[in-house]
C-alpha positions in Angstrom: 0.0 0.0 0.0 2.7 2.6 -1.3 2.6 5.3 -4.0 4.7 7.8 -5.7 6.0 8.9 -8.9 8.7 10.2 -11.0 10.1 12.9 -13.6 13.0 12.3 -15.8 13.4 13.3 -19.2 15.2 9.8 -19.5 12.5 8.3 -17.8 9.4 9.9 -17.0 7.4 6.8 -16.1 9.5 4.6 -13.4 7.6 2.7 -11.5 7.3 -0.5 -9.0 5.9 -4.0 -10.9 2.2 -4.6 -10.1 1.4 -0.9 -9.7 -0.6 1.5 -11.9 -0.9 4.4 -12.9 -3.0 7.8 -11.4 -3.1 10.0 -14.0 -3.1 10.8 -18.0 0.3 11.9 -17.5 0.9 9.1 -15.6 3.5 10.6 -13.5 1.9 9.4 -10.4 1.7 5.3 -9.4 0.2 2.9 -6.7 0.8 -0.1 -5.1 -1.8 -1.6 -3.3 -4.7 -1.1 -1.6 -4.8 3.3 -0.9 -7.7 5.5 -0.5 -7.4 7.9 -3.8 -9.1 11.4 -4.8 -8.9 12.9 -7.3 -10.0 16.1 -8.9 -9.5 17.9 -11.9 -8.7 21.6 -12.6 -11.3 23.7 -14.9 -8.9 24.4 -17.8 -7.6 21.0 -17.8 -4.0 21.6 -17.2 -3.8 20.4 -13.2 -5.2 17.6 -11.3 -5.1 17.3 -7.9 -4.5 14.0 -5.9 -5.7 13.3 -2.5 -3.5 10.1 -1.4 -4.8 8.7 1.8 -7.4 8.9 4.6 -9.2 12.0 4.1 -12.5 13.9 5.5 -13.1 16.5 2.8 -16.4 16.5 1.5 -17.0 16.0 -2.6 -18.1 20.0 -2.5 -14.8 20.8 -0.7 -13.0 19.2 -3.5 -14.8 20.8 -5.9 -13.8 24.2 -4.3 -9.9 22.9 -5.6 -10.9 22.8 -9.4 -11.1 26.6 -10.1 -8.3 27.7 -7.6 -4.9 27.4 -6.3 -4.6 24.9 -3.5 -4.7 26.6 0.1 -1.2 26.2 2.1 -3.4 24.4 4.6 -4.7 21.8 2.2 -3.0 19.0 4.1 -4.4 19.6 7.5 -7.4 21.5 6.4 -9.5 18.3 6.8 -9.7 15.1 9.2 -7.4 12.2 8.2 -3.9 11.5 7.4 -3.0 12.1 3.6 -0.9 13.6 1.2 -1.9 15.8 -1.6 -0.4 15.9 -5.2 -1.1 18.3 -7.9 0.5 16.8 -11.4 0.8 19.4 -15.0 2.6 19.3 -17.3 5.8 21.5 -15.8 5.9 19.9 -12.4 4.6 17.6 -9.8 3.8 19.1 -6.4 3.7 17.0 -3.2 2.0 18.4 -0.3 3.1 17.1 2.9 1.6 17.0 5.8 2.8 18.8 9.1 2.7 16.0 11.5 5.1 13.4 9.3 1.8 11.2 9.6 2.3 10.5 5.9 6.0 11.0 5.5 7.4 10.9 1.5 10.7 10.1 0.6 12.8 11.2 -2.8 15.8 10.0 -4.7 17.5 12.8 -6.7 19.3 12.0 -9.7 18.2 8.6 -10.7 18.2 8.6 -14.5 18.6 12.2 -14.4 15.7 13.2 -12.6 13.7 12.7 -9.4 11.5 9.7 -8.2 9.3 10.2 -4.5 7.6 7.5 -2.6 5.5 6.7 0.3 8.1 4.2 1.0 11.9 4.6 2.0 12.2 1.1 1.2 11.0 0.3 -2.0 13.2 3.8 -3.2 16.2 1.7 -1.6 15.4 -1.2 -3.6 15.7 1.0 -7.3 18.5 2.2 -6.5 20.5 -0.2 -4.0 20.8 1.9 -1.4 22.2 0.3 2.0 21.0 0.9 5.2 22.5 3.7 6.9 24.6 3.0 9.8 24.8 6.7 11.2 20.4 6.7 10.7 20.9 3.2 12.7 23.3 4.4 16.2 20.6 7.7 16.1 18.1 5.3 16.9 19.1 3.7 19.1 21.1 5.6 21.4 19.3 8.7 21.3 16.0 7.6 20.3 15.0 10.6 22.2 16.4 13.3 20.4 15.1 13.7 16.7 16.9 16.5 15.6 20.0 14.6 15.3 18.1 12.6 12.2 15.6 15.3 10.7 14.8 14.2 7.2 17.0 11.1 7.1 15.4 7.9 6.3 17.1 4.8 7.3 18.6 4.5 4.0 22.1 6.1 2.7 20.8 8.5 0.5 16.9 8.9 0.5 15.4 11.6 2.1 12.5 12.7 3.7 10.3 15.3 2.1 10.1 18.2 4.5 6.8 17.6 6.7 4.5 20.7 6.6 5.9 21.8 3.3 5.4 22.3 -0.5 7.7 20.6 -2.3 7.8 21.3 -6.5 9.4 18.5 -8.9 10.0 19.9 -12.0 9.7 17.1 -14.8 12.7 18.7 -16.6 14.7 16.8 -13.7 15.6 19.9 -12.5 16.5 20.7 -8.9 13.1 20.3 -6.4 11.8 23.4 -4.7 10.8 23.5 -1.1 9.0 26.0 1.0 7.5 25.8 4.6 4.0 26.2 4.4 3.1 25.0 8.0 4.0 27.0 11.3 2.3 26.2 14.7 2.2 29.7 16.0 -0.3 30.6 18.4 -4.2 30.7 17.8 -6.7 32.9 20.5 -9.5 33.1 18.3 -10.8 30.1 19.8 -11.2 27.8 22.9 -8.3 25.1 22.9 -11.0 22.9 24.6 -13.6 23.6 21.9 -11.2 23.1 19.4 -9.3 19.7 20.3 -13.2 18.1 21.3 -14.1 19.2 17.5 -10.4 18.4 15.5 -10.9 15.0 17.9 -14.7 14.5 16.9 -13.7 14.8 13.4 -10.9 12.7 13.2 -12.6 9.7 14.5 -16.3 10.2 12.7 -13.9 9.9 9.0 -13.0 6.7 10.0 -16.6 5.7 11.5 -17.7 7.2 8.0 -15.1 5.3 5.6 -16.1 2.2 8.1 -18.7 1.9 10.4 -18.0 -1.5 11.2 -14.7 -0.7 12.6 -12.8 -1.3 16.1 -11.2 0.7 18.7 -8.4 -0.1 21.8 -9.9 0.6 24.8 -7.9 0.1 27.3 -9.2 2.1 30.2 -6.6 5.1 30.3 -7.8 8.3 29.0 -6.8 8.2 25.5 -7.8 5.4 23.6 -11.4 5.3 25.8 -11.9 8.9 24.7 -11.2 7.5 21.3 -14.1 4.8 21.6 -16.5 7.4 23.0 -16.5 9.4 20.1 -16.9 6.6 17.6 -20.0 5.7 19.6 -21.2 8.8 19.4 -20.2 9.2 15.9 -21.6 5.6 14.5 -24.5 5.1 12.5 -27.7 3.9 13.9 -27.8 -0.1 14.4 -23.9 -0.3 14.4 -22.2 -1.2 17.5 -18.4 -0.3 18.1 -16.5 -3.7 19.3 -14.4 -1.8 21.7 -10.6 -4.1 22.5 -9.6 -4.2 26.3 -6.4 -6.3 26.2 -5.8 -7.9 29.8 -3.1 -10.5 31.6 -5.0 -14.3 31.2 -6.6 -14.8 34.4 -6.9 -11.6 35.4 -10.4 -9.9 35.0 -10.1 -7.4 38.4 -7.3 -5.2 37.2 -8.1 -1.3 36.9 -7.5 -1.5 33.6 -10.3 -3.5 33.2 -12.6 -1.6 35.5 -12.4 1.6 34.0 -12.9 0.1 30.5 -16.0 -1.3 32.0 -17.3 1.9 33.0 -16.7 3.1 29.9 -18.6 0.7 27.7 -21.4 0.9 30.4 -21.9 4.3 29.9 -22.2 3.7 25.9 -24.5 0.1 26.5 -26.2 -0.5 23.1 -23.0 1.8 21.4 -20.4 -0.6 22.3 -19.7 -4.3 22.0 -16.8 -4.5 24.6 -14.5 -7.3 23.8 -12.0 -8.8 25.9 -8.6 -10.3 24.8 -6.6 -12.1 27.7 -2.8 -12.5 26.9 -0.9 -15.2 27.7 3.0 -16.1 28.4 2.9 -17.0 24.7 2.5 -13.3 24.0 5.5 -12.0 25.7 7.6 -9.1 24.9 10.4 -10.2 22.3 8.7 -13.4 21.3 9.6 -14.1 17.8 11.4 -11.1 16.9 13.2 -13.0 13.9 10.0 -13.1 12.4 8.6 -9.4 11.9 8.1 -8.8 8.4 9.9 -6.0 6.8 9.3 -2.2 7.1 10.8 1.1 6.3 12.3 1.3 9.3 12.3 -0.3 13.1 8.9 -0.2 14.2 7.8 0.6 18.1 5.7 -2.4 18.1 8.6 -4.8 16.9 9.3 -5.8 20.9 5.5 -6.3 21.7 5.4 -7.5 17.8 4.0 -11.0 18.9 0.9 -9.3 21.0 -0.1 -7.0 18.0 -0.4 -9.5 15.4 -2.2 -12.0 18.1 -4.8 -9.0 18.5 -5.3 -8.3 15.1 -5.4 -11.9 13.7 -8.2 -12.5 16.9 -10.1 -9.4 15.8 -10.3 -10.3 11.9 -11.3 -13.7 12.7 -13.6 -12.6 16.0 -15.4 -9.8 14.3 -14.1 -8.9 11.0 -12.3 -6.1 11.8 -11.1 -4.0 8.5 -10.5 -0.9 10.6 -8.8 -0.3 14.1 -8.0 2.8 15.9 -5.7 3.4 18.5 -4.6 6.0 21.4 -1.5 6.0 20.0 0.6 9.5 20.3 -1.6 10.9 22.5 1.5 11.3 25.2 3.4 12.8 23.2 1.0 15.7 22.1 -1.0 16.4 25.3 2.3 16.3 28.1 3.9 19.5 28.2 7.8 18.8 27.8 9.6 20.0 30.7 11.3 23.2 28.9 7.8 24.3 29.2 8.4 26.3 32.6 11.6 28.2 30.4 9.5 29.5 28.3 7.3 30.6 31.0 10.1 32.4 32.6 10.9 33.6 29.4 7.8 35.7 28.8 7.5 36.7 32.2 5.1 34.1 33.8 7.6 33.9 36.7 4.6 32.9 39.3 3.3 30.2 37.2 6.6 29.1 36.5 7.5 28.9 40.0 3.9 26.7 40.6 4.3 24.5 38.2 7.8 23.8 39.0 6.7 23.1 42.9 3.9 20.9 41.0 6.1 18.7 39.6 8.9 18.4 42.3 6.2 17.5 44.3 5.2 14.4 42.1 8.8 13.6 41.0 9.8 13.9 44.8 12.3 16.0 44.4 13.2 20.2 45.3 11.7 22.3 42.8 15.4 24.4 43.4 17.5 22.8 40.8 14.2 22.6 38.5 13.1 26.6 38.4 17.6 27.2 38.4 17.9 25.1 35.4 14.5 26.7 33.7 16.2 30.4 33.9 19.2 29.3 32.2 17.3 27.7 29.7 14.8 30.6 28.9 18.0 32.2 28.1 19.3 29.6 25.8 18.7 29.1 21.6 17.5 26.3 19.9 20.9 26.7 17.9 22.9 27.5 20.9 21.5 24.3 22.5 22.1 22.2 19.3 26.0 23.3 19.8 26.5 22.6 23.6 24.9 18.8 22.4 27.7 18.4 20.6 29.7 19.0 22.8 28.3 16.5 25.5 28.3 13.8 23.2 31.5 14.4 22.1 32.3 14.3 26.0 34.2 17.8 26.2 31.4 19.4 28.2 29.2 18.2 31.0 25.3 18.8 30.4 24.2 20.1 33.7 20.7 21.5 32.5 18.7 18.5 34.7 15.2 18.2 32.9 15.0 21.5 32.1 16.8 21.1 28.1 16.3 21.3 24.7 17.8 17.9 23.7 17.8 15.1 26.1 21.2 13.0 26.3 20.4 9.5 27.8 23.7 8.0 29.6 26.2 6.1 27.1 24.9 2.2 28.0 27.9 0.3 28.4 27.4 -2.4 25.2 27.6 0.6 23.0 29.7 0.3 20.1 33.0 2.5 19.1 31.2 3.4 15.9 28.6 4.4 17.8 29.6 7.4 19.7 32.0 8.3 16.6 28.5 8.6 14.0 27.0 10.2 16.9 29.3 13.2 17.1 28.6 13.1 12.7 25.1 13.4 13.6 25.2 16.0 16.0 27.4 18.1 13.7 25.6 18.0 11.1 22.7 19.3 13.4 23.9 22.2 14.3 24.8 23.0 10.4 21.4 22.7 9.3 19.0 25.4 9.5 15.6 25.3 11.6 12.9 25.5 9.3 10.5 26.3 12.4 12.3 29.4 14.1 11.3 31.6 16.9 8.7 29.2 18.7 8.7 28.5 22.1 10.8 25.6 23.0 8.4 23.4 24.4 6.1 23.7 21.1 9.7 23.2 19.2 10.2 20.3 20.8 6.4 18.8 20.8 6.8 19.0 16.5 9.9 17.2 16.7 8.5 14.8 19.2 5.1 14.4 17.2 6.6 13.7 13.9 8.5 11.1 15.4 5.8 9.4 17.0 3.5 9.9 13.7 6.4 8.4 11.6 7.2 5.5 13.1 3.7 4.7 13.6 3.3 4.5 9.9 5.9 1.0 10.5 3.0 -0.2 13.1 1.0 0.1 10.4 2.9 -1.5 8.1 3.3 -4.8 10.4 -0.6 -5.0 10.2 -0.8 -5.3 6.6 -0.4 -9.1 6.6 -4.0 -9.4 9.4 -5.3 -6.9 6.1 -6.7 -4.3 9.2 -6.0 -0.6 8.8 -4.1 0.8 11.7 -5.2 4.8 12.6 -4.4 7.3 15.5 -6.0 10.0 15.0 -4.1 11.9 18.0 -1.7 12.2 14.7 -4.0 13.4 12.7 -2.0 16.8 10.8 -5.5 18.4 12.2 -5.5 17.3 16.0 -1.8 18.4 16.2 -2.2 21.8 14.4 -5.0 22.0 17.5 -3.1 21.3 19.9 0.2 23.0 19.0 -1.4 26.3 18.4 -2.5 26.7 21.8 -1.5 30.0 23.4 0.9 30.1 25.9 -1.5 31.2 28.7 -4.0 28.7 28.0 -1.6 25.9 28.0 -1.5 22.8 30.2 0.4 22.8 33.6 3.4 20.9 33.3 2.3 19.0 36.1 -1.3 18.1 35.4 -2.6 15.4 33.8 -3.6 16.0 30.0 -6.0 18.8 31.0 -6.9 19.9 27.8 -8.6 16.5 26.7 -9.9 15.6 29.9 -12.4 19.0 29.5 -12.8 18.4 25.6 -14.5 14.9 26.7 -16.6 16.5 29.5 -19.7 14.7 29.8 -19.0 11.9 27.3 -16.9 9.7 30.0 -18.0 8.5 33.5 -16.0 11.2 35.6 -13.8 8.0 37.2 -12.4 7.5 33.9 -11.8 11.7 33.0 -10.3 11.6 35.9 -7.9 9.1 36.2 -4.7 9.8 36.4 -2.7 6.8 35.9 -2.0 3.8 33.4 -1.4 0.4 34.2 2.1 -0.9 33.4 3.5 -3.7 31.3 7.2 -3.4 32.2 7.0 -6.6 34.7 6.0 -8.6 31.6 9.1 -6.9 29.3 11.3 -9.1 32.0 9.3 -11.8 31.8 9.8 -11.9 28.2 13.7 -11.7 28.3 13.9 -14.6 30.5 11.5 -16.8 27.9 13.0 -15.6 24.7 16.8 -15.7 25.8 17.9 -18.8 23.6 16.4 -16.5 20.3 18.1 -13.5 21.5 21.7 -14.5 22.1 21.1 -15.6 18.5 19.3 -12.8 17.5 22.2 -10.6 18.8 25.5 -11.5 16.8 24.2 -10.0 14.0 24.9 -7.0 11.6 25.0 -4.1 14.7 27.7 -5.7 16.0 29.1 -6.4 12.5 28.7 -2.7 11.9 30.4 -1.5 15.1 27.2 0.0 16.8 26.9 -2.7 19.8 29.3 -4.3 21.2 28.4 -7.9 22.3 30.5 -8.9 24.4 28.9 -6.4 26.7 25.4 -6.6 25.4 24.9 -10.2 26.3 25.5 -9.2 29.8 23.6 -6.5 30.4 20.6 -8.6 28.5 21.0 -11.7 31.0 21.3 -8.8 34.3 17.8 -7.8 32.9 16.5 -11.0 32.5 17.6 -11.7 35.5 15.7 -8.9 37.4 18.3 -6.3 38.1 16.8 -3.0 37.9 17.9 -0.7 34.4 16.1 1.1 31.8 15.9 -1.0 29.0 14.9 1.6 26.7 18.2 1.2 25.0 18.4 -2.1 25.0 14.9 -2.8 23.1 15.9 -0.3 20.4 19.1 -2.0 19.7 16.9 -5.7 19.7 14.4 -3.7 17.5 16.9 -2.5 14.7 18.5 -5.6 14.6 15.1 -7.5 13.9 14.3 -4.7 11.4 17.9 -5.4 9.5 17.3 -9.1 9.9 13.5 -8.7 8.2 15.0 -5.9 5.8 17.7 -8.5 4.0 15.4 -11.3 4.2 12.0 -10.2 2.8 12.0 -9.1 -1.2 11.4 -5.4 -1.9 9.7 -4.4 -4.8 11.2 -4.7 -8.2 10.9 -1.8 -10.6 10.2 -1.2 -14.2 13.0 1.3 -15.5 13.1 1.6 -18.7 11.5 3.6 -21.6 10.0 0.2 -23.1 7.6 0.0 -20.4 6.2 3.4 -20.3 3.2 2.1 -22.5 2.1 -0.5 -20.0 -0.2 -0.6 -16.4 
């Protein structure tokens, strides 16, 4: 389920085997199963293609024949999609602001240009390798996007700019790019009104494009806000088969019981279905088997659990389309450099509350916190970018706390001497590169780096779930949600310390209030050790594999630390996971086929 296209005068028609053409000019292709629009100028000379989940009514389409696109165009509506407009002079690709949809490009392939909704299948045309420097990123500072922006885990292909409008001239000439998107902030209406209606909206697409489809429902505030809304949303006579996934023999948990309060409140709106997980489901059970993606997934760990829920639902119920909370954390937390830019523009009393807030829930003085905030308020984006280098080059100490623009987790031991080296590339390169977003506050800076990494990688998720043929969607991610939620003013924005505010008032009266309220999640981590000890045999093997070939891990450390954890010693193993992730990514990468492509000129007449 991929598309793109190309522009060469050598070759104006490359393409993947199996896919077909979108257009007269048939510069645009797909592979798959994607939701297509398409629209027509009034002279004849443009047509516009909608590529992907999108809410716009046939009369808002209709509105794009007789004039230029808006700049908003790709998060003007519900959904996650990319927009193409195809002449004869150029190909434009819309991209949307959240990375939802991301778009890679290859310049320079027989002369010209060739895009794609896949990193991968642009690796395969032209043989690129993976990209070691892309690879230690990941996995060592997984937290801290910047260090990768627009790099695909392929030497070579790019990503499109998210949030931009990028033009392809079919001459093969150099492509154009200009910003289009910038999350400054919005007063002209309620944050509360506006996330309940963006939220309403993204969900009732999906109920509309399937009204037979299924939601998580796990009990914590996201995804069950999620299933309220498509029972609100859903036709009359459909029910919503709401998931709650709980440990086997274990109905009492409060998981459970908030997800039942939930679903009672909607009885006659929601089928709640129950899916009990066994030792068979594990964390890092069958990791050798994930099936290939563009690049690690977050689900690979708990890969096993995700295609037992899927394969349970499509046989249970017949579940084309599921949604999931996914990426609401990372949109509705503040980030801690929240209470600089507080202090920047002279909210030193709120500052100074929401920095006893949180002390008092991390345990901790608020001293060091509201210290490290001043500093900060007086420190760039660019300035930060440069002192990062410097700590992971190891000549300077990073003594910001929580208060900083770019997170530095501690070196873990196993890591490889190519690893720090690529990681000092990476960081250089970083500061070189200019911010397309200047001059927003740093927590809202931070939240679009944060987002688009979430929305990314989620596309992966949703590539595992091709093979249970069920549609993934979060429509936290939706390029409409975020713009909500990003745009909020400074004043109006959520303490750092409370407990996603904003959507707990958007979903006023639809929850029981012991569900708005809650305030914690149950945890899985107990089972993440569980899952080491089961699957140790696979992952010894598992581990002498290409990152240690390539110098990012270093084994003879790695094994240790992995057996410590099995073992029940106390460590992150945030790490750790991504380091098993990318090597069951490489592993699934060299052993699935890719898709072949026609090339040349001779097969320009064919679909």
């Amino acid at each position: 389920m991929i598309f793109g296209g190309s522009g060469s005068p050598l070759r104006p028609r490359c393409r993947p085997e199996g896919s077909r053409h979108l257009t007269s000019r048939r510069r645009t292709w797909t592979l798959g199963a994607v939701p297509i629009r398409s629209v027509t100028s009034v002279d004849g000379r443009r047509q516009v293609l909608i590529l992907g989940h999108c809410g716009a009514t046939d009369t808002d389409l209709r509105l794009l024949r007789s004039a230029a696109l808006p700049e908003d165009v790709t998060w003007r509506w519900p959904g996650a999609y990319t927009v193409i407009e195809e002449s004869e002079e150029s190909v434009v690709v819309h991209t949307d602001p959240a990375s939802a949809c991301p778009v890679y490009l290859v310049v320079g392939h027989a002369g010209g240009w060739v895009w794609s909704s896949s990193a991968r299948a642009l690796a395969s045309l032209v043989g690129a390798a993976v990209d070691t420097e892309r690879l230690a990123c990941s996995i060592l500072l997984p937290s801290t996007p910047a260090l990768a922006a627009g790099r695909s885990f392929f030497t070579g292909i790019e990503q499109l700019a998210p949030g931009s409008r990028i033009v392809l001239p079919t001459d093969g000439s150099s492509p154009r790019t200009a910003t289009v998107w910038r999350p400054d902030p919005d007063a002209s209406r309620s944050p509360v009104e506006q996330l309940r209606t963006a939220l309403y909206k993204a969900v009732a697409a999906r109920v509309a494009s399937d009204p037979e489809l299924s939601c998580d429902m796990s009990g914590g505030l996201d995804s069950t806000s999620l299933a309220a809304l498509a029972a609100v949303a859903l036709p009359d006579g459909y029910r919503l088969n709401a998931v709650t996934i709980h440990p086997e023999g274990d109905t009492a948990g409060a998981d459970l019981r908030h997800a039942r309060r939930a679903a009672a409140a909607y009885a006659g709106r929601i089928n709640h279905r129950l899916l009990a997980m066994s030792a068979k489901h594990l964390p890092y059970t069958a990791l050798s088997d994930v099936p290939a993606t563009d690049e690690p997934a977050p689900s690979t760990i708990t890969w096993s659990r995700l295609m037992s829920q899927l394969a349970w639902m499509r046989e249970e119920f017949g579940a084309r389309t599921h949604v999931t909370g996914d990426g609401g954390d990372s949109l509705l937390f503040q980030p801690p450099i929240h209470l600089a830019d507080l202090i920047r523009h002279g909210r030193v009393r709120r500052a100074a509350s929401e920095g006893f807030g949180w002390a008092r829930l991390r345990r901790t003085s608020p001293v060091p916190l509201l210290r490290n905030a001043v500093r900060m308020s007086r420190t760039s984006r660019s300035r930060a970018l440069v002192r990062f280098v410097d700590s992971v080059s190891g000549a300077r100490h990073d003594d910001h706390g929580d208060i900083r623009w770019f997170p530095l987790l501690p070196s873990p031991p196993w890591a490889g001497t190519a690893a720090r080296d690529l990681l000092r590339v990476s960081a250089r390169r970083a500061v070189e590169t200019p911010d397309p977003l200047p001059g927003l506050d740093a927590s809202v800076r931070t939240l679009v780096d944060e987002v688009r990494e979430v929305a990314r990688t989620a596309k992966a998720d949703a590539e595992l779930s091709v093979a249970s043929e069920i549609d993934l969607n979060n429509p936290f991610l939706d390029p409409m949600v975020v713009n909500t939620v990003l745009r909020t003013p400074l004043d109006l924005r959520a303490p750092l310390h409370s407990y996603k505010p904003l959507l707990g008032r958007a979903m006023a009266g639809l929850l029981p209030p012991a569900v708005a309220d809650r305030r914690t999640k149950g945890s899985f981590d107990a089972d993440h050790y569980a899952g080491l000890r089961a699957n140790m045999p696979t992952l010894l093997e598992l581990v002498h594999g290409r990152l240690a070939e390539m110098e990012l891990i270093d084994t003879t450390r790695f094994i240790p630390s992995m057996r410590q954890a099995a073992a029940g010693v106390p460590m992150s193993l945030a790490t750790m996971e991504q380091a098993l992730s990318a090597e069951a990514w490489i592993t699934a990468h060299e052993r699935d086929p890719a898709p072949t492509w026609i090339t040349t000129p001779e097969e320009t007449g064919r679909d």
